[in-house]
Backbone as JSON Lines, residues from 0, in Angstrom:
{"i":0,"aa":"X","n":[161.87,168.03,140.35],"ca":[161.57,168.38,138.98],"c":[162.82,168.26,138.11]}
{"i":1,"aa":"X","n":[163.82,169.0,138.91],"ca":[165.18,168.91,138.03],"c":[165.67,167.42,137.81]}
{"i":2,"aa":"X","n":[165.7,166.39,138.34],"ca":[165.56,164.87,138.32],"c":[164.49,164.53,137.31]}
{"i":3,"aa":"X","n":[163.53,164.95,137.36],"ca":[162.71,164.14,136.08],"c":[163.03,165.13,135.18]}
{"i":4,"aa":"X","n":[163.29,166.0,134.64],"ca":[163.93,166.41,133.39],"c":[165.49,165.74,132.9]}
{"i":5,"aa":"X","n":[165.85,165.72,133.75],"ca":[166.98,165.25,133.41],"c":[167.05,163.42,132.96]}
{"i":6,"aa":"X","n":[166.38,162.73,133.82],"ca":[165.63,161.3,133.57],"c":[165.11,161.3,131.98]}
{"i":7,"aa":"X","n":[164.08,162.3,131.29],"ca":[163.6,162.45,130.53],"c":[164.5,162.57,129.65]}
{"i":8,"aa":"X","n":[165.35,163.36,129.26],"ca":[166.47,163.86,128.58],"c":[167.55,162.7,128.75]}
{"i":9,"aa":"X","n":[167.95,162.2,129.22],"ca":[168.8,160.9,129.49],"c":[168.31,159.89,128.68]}
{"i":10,"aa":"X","n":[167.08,159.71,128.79],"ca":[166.32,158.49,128.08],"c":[166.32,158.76,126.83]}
{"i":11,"aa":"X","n":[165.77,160.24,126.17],"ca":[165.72,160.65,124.99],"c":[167.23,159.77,123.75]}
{"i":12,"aa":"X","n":[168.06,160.86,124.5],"ca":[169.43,160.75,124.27],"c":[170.15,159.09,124.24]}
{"i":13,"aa":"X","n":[169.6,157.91,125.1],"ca":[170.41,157.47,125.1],"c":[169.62,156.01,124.37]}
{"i":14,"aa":"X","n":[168.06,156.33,123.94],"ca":[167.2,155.33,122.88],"c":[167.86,155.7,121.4]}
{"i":15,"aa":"X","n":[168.42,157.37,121.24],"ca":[168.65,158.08,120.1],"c":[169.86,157.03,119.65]}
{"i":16,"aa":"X","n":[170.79,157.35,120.92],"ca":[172.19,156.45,120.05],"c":[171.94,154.73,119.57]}
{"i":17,"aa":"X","n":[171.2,154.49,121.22],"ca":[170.76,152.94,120.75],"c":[170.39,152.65,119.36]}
{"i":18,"aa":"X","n":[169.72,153.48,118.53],"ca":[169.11,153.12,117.65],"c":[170.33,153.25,116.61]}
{"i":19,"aa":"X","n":[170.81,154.04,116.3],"ca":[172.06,154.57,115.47],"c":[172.65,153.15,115.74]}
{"i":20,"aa":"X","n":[173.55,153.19,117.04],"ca":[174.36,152.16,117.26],"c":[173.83,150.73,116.63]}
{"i":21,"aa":"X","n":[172.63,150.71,116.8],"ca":[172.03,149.32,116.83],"c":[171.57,148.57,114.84]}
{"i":22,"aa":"X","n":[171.48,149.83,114.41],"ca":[170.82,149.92,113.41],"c":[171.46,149.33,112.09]}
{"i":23,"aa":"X","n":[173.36,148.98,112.12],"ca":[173.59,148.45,110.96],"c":[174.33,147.44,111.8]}
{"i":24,"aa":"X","n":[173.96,146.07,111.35],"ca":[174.35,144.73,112.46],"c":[176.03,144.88,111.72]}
{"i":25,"aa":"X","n":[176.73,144.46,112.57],"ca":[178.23,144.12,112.94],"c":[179.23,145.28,112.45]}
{"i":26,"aa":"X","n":[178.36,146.47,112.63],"ca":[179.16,147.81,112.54],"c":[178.6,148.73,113.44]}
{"i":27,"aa":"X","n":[180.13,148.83,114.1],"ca":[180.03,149.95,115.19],"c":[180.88,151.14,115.13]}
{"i":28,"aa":"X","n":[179.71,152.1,114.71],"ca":[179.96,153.15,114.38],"c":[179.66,154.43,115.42]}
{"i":29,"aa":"X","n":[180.08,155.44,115.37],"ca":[179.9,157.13,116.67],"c":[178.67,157.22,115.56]}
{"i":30,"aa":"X","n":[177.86,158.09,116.82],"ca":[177.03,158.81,115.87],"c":[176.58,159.88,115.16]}
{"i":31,"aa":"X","n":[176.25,160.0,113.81],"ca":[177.01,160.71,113.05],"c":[176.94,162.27,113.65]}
{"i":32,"aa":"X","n":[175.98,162.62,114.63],"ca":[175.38,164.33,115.18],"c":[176.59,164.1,116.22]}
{"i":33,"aa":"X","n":[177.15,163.74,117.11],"ca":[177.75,163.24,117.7],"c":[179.21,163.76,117.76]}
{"i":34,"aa":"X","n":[180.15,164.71,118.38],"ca":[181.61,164.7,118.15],"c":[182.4,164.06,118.94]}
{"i":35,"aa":"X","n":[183.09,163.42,118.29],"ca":[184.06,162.66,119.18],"c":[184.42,163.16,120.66]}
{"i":36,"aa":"X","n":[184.49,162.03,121.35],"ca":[184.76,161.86,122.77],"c":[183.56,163.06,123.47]}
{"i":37,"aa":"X","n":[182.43,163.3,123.05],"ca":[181.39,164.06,123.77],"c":[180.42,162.59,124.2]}
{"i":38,"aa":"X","n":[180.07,163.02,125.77],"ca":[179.21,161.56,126.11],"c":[178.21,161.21,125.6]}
{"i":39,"aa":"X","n":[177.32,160.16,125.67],"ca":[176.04,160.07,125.19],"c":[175.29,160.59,125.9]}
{"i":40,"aa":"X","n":[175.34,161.3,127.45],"ca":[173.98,161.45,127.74],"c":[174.88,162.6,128.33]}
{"i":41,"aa":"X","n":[175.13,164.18,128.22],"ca":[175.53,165.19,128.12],"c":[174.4,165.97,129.48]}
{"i":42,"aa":"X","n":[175.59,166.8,130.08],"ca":[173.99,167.5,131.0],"c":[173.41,168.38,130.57]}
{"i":43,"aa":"X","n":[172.11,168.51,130.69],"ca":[171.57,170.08,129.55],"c":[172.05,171.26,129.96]}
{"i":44,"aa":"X","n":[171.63,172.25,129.41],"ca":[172.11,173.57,129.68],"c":[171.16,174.28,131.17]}
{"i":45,"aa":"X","n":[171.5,174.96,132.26],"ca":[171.0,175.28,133.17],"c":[171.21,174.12,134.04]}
{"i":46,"aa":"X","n":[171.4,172.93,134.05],"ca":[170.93,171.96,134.85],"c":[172.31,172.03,136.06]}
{"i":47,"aa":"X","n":[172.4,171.42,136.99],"ca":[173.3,171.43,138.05],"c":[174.34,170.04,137.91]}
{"i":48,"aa":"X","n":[175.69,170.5,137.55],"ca":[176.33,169.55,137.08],"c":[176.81,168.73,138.04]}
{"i":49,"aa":"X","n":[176.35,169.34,139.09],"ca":[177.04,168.22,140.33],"c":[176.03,166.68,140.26]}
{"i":50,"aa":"X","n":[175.03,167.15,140.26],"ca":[173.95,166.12,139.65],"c":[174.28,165.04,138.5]}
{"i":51,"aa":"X","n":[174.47,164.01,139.14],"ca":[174.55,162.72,138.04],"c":[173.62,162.35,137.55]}
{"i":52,"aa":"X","n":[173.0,162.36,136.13],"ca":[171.95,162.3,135.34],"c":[171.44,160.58,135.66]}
{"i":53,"aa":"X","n":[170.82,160.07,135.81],"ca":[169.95,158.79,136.02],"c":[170.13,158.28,134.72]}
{"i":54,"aa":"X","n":[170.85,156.64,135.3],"ca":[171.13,156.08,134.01],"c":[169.57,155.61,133.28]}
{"i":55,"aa":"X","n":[169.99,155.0,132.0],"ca":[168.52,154.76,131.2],"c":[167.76,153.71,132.17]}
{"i":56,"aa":"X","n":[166.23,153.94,132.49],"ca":[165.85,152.44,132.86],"c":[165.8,152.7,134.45]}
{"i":57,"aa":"X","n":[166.18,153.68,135.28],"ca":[166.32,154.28,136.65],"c":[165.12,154.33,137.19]}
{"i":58,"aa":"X","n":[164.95,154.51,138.26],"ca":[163.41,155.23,138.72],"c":[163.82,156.57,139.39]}
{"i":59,"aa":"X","n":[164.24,157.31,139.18],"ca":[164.17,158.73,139.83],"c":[163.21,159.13,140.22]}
{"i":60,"aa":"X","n":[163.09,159.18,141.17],"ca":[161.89,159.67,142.41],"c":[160.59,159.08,141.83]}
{"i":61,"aa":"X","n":[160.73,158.06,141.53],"ca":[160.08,156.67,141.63],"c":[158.83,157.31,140.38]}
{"i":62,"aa":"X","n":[159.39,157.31,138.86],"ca":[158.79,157.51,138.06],"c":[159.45,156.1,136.83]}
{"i":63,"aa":"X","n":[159.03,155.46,135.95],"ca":[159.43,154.26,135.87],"c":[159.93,154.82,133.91]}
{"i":64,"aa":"X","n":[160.99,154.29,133.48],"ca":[160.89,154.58,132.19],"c":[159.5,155.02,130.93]}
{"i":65,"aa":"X","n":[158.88,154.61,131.16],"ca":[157.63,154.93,130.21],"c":[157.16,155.67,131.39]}
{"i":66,"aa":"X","n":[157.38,156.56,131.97],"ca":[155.92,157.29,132.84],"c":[156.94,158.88,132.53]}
{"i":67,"aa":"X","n":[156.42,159.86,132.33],"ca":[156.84,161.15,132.76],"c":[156.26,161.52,134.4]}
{"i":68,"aa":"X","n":[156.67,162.51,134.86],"ca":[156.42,162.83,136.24],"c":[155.34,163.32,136.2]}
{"i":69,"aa":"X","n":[154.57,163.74,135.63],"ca":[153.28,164.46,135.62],"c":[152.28,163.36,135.28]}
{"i":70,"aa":"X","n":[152.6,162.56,134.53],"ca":[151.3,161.73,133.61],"c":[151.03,160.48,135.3]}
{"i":71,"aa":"X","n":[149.16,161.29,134.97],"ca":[148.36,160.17,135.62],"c":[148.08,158.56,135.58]}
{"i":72,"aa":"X","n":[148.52,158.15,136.59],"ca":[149.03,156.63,136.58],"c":[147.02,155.74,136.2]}
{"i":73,"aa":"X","n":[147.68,154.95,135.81],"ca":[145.87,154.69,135.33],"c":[145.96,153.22,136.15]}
{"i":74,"aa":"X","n":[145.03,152.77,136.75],"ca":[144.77,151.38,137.57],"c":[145.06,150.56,136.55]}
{"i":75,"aa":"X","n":[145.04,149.1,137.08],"ca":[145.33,148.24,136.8],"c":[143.81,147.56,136.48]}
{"i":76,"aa":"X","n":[143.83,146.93,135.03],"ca":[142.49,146.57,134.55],"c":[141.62,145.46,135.47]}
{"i":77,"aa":"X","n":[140.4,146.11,135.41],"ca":[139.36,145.28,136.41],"c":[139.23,145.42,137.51]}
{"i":78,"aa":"X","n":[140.2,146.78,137.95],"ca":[139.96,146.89,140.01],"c":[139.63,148.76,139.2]}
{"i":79,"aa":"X","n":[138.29,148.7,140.74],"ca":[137.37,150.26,140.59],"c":[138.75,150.9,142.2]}
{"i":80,"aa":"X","n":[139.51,152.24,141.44],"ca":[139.77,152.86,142.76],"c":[139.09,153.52,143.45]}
{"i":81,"aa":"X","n":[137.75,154.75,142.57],"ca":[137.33,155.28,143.22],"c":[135.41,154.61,142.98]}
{"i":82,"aa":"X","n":[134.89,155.14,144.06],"ca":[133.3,154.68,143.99],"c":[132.27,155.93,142.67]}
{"i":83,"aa":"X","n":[131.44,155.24,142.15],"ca":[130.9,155.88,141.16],"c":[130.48,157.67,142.36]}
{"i":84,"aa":"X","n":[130.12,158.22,141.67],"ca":[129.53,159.43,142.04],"c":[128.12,159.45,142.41]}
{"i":85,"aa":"X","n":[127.89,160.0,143.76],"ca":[126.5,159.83,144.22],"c":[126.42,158.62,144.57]}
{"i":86,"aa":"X","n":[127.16,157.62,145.1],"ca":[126.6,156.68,145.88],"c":[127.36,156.33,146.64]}
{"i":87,"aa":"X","n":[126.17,155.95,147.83],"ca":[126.83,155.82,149.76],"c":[126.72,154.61,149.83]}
{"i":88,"aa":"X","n":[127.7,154.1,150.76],"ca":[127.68,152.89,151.62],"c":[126.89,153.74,152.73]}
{"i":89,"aa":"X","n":[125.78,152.72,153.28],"ca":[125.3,153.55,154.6],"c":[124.54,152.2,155.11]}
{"i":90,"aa":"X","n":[124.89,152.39,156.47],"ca":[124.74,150.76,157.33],"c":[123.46,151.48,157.68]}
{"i":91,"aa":"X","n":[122.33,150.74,158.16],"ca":[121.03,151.01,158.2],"c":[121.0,150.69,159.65]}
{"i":92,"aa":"X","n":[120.18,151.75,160.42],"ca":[120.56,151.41,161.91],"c":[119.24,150.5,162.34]}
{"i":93,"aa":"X","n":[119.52,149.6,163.45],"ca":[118.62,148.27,163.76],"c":[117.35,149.3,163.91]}
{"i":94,"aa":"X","n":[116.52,148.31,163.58],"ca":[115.04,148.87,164.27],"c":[114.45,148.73,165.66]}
{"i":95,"aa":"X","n":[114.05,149.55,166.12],"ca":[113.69,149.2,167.85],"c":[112.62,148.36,167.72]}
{"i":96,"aa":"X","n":[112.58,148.04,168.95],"ca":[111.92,146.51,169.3],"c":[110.29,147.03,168.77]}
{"i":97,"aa":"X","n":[109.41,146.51,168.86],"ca":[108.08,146.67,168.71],"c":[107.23,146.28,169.77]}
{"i":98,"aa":"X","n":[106.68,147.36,170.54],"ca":[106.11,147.72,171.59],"c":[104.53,147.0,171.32]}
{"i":99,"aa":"X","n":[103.94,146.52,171.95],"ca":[102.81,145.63,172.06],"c":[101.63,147.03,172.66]}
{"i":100,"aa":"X","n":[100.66,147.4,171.96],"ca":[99.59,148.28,172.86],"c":[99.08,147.16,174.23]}
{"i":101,"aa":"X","n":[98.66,148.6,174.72],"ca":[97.77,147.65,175.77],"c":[96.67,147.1,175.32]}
{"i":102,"aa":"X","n":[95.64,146.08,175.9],"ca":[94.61,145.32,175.04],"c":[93.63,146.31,175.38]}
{"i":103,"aa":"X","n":[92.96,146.37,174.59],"ca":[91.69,147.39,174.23],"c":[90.66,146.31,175.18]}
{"i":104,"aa":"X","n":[89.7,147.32,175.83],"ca":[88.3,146.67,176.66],"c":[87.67,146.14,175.85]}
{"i":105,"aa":"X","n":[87.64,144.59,175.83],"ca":[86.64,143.75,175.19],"c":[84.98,143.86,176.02]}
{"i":106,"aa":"X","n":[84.2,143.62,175.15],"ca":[82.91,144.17,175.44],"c":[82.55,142.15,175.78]}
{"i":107,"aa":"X","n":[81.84,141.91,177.02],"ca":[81.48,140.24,177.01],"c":[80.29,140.72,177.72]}
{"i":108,"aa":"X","n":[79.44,139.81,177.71],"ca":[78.11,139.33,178.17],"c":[78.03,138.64,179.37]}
{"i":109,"aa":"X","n":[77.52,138.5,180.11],"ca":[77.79,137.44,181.33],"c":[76.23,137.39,181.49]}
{"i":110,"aa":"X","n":[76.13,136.06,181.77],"ca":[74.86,135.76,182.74],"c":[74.58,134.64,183.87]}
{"i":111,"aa":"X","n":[73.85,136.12,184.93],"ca":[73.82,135.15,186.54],"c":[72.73,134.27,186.16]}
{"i":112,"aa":"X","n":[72.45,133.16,187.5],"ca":[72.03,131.89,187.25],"c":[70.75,132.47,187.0]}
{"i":113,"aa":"X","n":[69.32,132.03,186.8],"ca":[67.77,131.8,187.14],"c":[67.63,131.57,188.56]}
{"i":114,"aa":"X","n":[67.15,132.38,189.05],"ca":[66.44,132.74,190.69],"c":[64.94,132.25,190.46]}
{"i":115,"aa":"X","n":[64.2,131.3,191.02],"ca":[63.14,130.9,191.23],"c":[62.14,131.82,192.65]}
{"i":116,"aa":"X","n":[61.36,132.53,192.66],"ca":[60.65,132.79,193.58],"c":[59.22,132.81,193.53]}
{"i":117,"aa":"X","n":[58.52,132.54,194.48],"ca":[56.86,132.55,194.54],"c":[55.9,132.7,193.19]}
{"i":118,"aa":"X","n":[56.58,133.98,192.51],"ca":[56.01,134.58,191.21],"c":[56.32,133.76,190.23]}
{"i":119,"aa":"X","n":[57.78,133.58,190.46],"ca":[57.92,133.19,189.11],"c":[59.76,132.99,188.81]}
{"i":120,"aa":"X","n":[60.24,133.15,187.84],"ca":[61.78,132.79,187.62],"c":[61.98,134.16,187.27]}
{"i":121,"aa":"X","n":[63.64,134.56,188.14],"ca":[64.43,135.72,187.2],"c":[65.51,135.45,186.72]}
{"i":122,"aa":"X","n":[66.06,135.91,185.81],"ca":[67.21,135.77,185.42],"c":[67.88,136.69,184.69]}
{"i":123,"aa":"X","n":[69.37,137.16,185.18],"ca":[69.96,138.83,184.59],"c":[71.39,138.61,183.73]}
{"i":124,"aa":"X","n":[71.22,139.45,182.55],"ca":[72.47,139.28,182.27],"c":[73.21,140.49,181.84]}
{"i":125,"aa":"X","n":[74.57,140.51,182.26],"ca":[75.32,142.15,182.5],"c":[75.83,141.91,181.33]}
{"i":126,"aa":"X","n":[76.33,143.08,180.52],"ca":[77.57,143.46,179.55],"c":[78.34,144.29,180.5]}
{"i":127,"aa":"X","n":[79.86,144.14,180.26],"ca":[81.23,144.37,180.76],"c":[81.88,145.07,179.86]}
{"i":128,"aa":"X","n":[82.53,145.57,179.86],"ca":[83.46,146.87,178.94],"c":[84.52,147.23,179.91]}
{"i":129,"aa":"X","n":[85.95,146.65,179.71],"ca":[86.87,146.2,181.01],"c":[86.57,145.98,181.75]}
{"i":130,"aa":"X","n":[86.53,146.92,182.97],"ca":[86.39,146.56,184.49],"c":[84.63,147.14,184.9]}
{"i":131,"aa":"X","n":[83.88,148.03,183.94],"ca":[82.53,148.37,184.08],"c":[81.43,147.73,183.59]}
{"i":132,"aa":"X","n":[80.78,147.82,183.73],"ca":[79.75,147.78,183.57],"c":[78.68,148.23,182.93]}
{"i":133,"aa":"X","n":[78.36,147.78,181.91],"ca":[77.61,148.92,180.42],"c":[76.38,149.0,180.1]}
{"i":134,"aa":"X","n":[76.04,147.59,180.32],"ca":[74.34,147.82,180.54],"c":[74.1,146.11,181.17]}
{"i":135,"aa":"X","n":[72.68,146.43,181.61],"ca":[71.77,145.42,182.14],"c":[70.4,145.25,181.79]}
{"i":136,"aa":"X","n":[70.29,143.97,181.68],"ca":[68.8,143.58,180.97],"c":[68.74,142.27,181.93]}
{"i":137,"aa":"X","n":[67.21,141.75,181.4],"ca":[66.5,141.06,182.54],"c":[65.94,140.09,181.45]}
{"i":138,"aa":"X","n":[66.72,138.42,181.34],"ca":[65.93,137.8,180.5],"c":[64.75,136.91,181.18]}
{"i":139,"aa":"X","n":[64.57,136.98,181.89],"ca":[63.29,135.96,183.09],"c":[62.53,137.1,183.94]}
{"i":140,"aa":"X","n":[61.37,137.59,184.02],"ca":[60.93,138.1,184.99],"c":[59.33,137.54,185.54]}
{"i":141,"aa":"X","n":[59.24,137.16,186.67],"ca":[57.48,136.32,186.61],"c":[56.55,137.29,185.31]}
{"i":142,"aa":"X","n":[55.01,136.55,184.82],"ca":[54.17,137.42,184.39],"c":[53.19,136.97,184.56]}
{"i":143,"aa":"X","n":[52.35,137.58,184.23],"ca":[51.02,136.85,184.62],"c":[50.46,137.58,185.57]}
{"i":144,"aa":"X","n":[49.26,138.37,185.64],"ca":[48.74,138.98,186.74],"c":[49.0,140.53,187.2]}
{"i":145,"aa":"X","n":[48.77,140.27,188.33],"ca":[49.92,141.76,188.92],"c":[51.1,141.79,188.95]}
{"i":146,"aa":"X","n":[52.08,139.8,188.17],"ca":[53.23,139.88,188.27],"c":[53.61,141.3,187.28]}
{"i":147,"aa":"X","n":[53.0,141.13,186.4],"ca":[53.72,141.56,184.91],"c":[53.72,143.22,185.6]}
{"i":148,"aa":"X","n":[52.56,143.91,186.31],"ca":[53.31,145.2,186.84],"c":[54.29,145.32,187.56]}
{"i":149,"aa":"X","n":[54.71,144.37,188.84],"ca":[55.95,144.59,189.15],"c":[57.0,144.37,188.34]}
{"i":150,"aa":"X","n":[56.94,143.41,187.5],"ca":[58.32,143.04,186.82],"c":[58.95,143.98,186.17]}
{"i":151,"aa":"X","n":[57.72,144.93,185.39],"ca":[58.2,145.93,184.71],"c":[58.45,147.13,185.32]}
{"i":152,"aa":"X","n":[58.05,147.7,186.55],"ca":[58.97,148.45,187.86],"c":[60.14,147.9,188.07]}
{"i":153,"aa":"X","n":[60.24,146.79,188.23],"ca":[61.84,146.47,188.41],"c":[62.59,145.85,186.53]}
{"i":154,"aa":"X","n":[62.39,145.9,185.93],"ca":[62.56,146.14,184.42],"c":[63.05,148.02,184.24]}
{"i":155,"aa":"X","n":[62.36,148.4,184.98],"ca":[62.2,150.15,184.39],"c":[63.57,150.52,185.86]}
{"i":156,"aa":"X","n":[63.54,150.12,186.93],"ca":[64.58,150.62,187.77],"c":[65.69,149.89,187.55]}
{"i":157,"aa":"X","n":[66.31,149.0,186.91],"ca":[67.3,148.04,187.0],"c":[67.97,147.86,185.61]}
{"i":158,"aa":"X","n":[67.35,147.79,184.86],"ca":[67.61,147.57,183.56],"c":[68.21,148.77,182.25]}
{"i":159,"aa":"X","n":[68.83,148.6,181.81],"ca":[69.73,149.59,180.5],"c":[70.81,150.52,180.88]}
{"i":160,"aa":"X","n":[71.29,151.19,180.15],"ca":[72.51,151.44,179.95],"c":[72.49,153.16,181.16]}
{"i":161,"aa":"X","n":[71.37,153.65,181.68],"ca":[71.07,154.43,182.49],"c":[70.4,153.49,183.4]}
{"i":162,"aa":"X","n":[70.48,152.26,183.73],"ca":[69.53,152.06,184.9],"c":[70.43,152.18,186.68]}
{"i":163,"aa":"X","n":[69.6,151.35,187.54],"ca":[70.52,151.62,188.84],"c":[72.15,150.46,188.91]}
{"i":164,"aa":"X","n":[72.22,149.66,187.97],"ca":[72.89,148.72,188.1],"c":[74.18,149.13,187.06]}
{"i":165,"aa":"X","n":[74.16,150.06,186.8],"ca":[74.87,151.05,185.51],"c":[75.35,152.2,186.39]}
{"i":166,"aa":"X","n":[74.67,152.68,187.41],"ca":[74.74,153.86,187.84],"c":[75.61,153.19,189.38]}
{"i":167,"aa":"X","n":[75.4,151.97,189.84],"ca":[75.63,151.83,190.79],"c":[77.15,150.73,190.88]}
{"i":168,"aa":"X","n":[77.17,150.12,189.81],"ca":[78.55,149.21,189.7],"c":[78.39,148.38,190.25]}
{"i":169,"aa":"X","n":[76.95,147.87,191.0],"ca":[77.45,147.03,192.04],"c":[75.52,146.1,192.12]}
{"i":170,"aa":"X","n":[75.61,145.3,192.83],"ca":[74.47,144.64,193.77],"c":[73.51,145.48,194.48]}
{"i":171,"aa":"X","n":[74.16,146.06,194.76],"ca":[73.59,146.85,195.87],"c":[72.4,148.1,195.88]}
{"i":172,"aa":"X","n":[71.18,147.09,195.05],"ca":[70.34,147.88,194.99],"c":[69.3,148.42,195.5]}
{"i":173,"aa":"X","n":[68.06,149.39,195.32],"ca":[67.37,149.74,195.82],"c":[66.02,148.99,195.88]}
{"i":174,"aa":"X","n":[65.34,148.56,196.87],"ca":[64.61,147.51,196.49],"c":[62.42,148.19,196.28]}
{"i":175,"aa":"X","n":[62.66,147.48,194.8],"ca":[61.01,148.48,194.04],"c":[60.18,147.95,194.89]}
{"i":176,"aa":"X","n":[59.13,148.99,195.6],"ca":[58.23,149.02,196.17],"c":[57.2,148.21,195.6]}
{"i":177,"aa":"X","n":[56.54,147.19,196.5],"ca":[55.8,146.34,195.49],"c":[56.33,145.5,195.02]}
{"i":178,"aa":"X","n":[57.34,145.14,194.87],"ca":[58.3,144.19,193.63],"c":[59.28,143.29,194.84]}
{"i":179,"aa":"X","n":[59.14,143.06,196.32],"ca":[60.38,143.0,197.05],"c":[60.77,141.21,196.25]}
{"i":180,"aa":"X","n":[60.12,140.6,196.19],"ca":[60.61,139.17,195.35],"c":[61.11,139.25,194.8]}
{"i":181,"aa":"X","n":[60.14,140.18,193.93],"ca":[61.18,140.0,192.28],"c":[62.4,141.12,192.21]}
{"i":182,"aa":"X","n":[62.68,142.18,193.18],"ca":[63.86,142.67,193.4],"c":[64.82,141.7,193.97]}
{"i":183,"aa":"X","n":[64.86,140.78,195.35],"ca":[65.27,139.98,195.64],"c":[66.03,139.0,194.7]}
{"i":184,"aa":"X","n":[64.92,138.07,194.05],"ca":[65.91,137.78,192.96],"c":[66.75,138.01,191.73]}
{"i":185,"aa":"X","n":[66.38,139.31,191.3],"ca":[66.94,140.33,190.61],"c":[68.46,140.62,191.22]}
{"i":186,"aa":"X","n":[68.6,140.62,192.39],"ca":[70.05,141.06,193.02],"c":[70.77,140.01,193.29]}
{"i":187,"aa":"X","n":[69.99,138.7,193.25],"ca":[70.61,137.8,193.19],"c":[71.27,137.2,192.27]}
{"i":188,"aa":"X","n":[70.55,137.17,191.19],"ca":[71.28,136.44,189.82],"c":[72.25,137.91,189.71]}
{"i":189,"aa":"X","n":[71.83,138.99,189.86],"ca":[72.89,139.28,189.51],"c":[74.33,140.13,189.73]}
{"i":190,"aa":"X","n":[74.3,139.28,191.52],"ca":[75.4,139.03,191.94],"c":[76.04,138.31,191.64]}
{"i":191,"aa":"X","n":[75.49,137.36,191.06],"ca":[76.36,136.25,190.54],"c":[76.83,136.31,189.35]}
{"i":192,"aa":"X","n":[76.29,137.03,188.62],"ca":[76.94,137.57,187.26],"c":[78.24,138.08,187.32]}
{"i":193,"aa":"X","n":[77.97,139.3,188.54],"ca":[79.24,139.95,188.9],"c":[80.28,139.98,189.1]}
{"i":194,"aa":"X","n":[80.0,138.63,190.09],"ca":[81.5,137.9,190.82],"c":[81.85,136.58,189.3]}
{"i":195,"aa":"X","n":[81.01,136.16,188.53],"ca":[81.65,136.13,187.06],"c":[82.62,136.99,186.56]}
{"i":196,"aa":"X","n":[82.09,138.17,186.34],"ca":[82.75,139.08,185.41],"c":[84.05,139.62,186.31]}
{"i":197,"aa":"X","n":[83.93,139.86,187.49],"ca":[85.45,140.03,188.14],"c":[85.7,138.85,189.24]}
């Protein structure tokens, strides 16, 4: 502190004479506040005389002629030192990969071949719902006669979404009394459906 007062006071003092001195061209004159043989840049009162006052134009503890020690240094035009207020740099973290669901049970149709027997033609076709089995229907069954009562015994045991081929997952059915043909080919087509669908 005692360095930049004294810096300050040095400068004062020694622009003061400059100007005096400077002020009537090819006369050099003392100045007139001034008593002979007293220096131009005098140490103030209190100050520590062992201390050599900083000639004009010095940087004492690195403050530059036009700056006092206190006064806030202002940037240099067109560069930002500090960031506006309220706003972040913020790196955005990667996104994780994107996980694939498993495939949802597609619902398909299948149909076993046409079985020809004595009566007449059968022919079955399953719906699938993944790995089950959802319902069964019967598009061929003989008719005509006493066919048309068996067909519809094995229509009524085999067929829909409660029948034995729903209940049973499989071929392996019970064979309708009365109906052994047209059960016969009934298990046939639609075994073959089966071994389609898996």
């Amino acid at each position: 502190m005692r360095r930049a007062l004294l810096a300050i006071t040095g400068l004062a003092a020694s622009t003061t004479a400059l100007v005096v001195l400077k002020g009537s061209p090819g006369v050099t004159q003392a100045a007139p506040d001034l008593a002979a043989g007293q220096p131009v840049n005098p140490t103030p009162q209190g100050a520590d005389p062992g201390l050599t006052p900083a000639a004009p134009g010095a940087d004492p503890a690195g403050a530059t002629p036009s700056q006092s020690a206190n006064a806030p240094v202002s940037p240099k035009p067109g560069k930002t030192t500090a960031r506006p207020s309220g706003t972040r740099t913020t790196t955005k973290a990667p996104t994780a990969p994107r996980t694939t669901k498993a495939p949802q049970p597609t619902t398909r149709r299948i149909t076993g071949p046409g079985v020809d027997n004595e009566y007449g033609y059968v022919q079955v076709q399953i719906v699938v719902s993944g790995n089950r089995i959802i319902d069964a229907t019967t598009l061929s069954l003989p008719s005509g006669g006493e066919s048309d009562i068996h067909s519809g015994d094995v229509r009524d045991a085999y067929n829909g979404t409660g029948g034995e081929v729903v209940r049973k997952q499989s071929a392996n059915l019970n064979t309708v009394s009365g109906a052994t043909e047209t059960s016969n080919s009934y298990k046939q087509s639609l075994r073959a459906a089966i071994e389609q669908a898996f």
